[in-house]
C-alpha positions, -999 to 999 in steps of 0.1 A, spaced: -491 -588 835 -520 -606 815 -549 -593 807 -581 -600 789 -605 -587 765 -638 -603 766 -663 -598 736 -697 -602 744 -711 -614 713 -747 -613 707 -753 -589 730 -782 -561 735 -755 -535 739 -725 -539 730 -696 -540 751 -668 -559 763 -647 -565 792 -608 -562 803 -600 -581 834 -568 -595 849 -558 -633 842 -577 -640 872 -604 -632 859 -612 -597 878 -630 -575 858 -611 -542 857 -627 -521 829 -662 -521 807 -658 -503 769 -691 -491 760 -702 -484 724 -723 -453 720 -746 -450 697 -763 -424 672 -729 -400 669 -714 -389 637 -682 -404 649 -680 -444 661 -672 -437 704 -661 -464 728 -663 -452 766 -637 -474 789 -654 -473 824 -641 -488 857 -663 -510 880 -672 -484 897 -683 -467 861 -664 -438 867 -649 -431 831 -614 -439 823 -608 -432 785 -625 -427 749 -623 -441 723 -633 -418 692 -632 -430 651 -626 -399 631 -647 -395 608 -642 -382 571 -601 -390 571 -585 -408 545 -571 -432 567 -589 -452 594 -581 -433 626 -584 -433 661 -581 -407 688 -574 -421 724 -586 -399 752 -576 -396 790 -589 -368 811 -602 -351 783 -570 -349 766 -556 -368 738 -535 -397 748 -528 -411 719 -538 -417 679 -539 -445 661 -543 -445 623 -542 -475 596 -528 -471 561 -553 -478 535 -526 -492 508 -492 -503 520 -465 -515 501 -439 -520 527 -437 -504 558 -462 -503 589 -499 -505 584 -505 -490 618 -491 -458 627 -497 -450 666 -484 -418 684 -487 -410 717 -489 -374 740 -455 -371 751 -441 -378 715 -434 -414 712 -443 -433 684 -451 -472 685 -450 -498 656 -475 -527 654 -459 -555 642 -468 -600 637 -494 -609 618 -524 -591 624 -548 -617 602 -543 -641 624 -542 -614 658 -509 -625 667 -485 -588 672 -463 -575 693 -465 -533 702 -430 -520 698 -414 -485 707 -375 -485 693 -377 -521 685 -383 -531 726 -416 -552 732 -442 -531 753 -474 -555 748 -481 -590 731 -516 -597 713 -524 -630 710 -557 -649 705 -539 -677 700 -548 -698 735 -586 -688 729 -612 -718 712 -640 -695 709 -625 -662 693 -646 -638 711 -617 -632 738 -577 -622 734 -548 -619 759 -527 -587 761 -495 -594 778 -480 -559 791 -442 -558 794 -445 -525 806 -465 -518 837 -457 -480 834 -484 -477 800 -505 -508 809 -540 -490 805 -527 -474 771 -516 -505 758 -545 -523 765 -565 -497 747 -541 -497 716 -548 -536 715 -585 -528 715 -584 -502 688 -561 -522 661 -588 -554 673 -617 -530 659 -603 -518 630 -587 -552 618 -628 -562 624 -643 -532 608 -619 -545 574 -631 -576 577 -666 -561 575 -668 -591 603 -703 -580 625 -698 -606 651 -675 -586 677 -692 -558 695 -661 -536 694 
């Protein structure tokens, strides 16, 4: 299944959308504002609250915690300096760990557990870059994935120093 994320640049709060590839709006991330830590709220239409998104802060590397039902879902973290190897390190609840892989300048990668494609990033059928599809190869982790592609989006912006996105 294909899905969107939808900037909303230029906008008095910031927020974005993920909907289906017809377009039907599925979930809103919010950015709150005036916390220690950087906090993205993924609500539903119905704004009932889905997941959060919280930036550690004070760590070494840039890192991520994913939230569902109050419990951590999953963490994302980016390597500062790397030589060879992954820059994104991702580990999820029940153990797993995923590998980021393509070429993340250009937001072209592929989410990988054990070398199997779960999820595609690609901005690459968008004019106006303030949009990106996520094509989920696994329905079972669709939500998580989705949120994965909109935390390695935000830090890849935040190193960029790139003010534009709202994420």
């Amino acid at each position: 299944m294909r899905y969107l994320v939808r900037d909303r640049m230029f906008a008095f709060h910031e927020e974005a959308w993920i909907e289906t590839e017809h377009r039907e709006k599925l979930y809103r991330v919010n950015r709150k504002f005036f916390r220690l830590r950087r906090t993205f709220a993924l609500v539903d239409t119905r704004g009932e609250h889905v997941a959060s998104i919280v930036r550690k802060a004070f760590t070494i590397h840039h890192t991520l915690l994913i939230k569902q039902d109050g419990q951590l879902a999953a963490k994302i973290s980016k390597k500062m300096f790397k030589l060879f190897g992954d820059r994104f390190k991702v580990r999820l609840q029940d153990g797993r760990r995923l590998k980021v892989n393509g070429n993340l300048w250009d937001r072209e990668f592929d989410i990988q557990h054990e070398g199997t494609t779960l999820a595609h990033i690609s901005r690459r059928w968008f004019t106006v870059r303030d949009a990106y599809a996520v094509d989920v190869l696994n329905q079972q982790d669709a939500l998580l994935l989705v949120i994965l592609a909109v935390c390695v989006d935000h830090v890849l912006q935040d190193a960029k120093g790139d003010q534009l996105t709202n994420l």
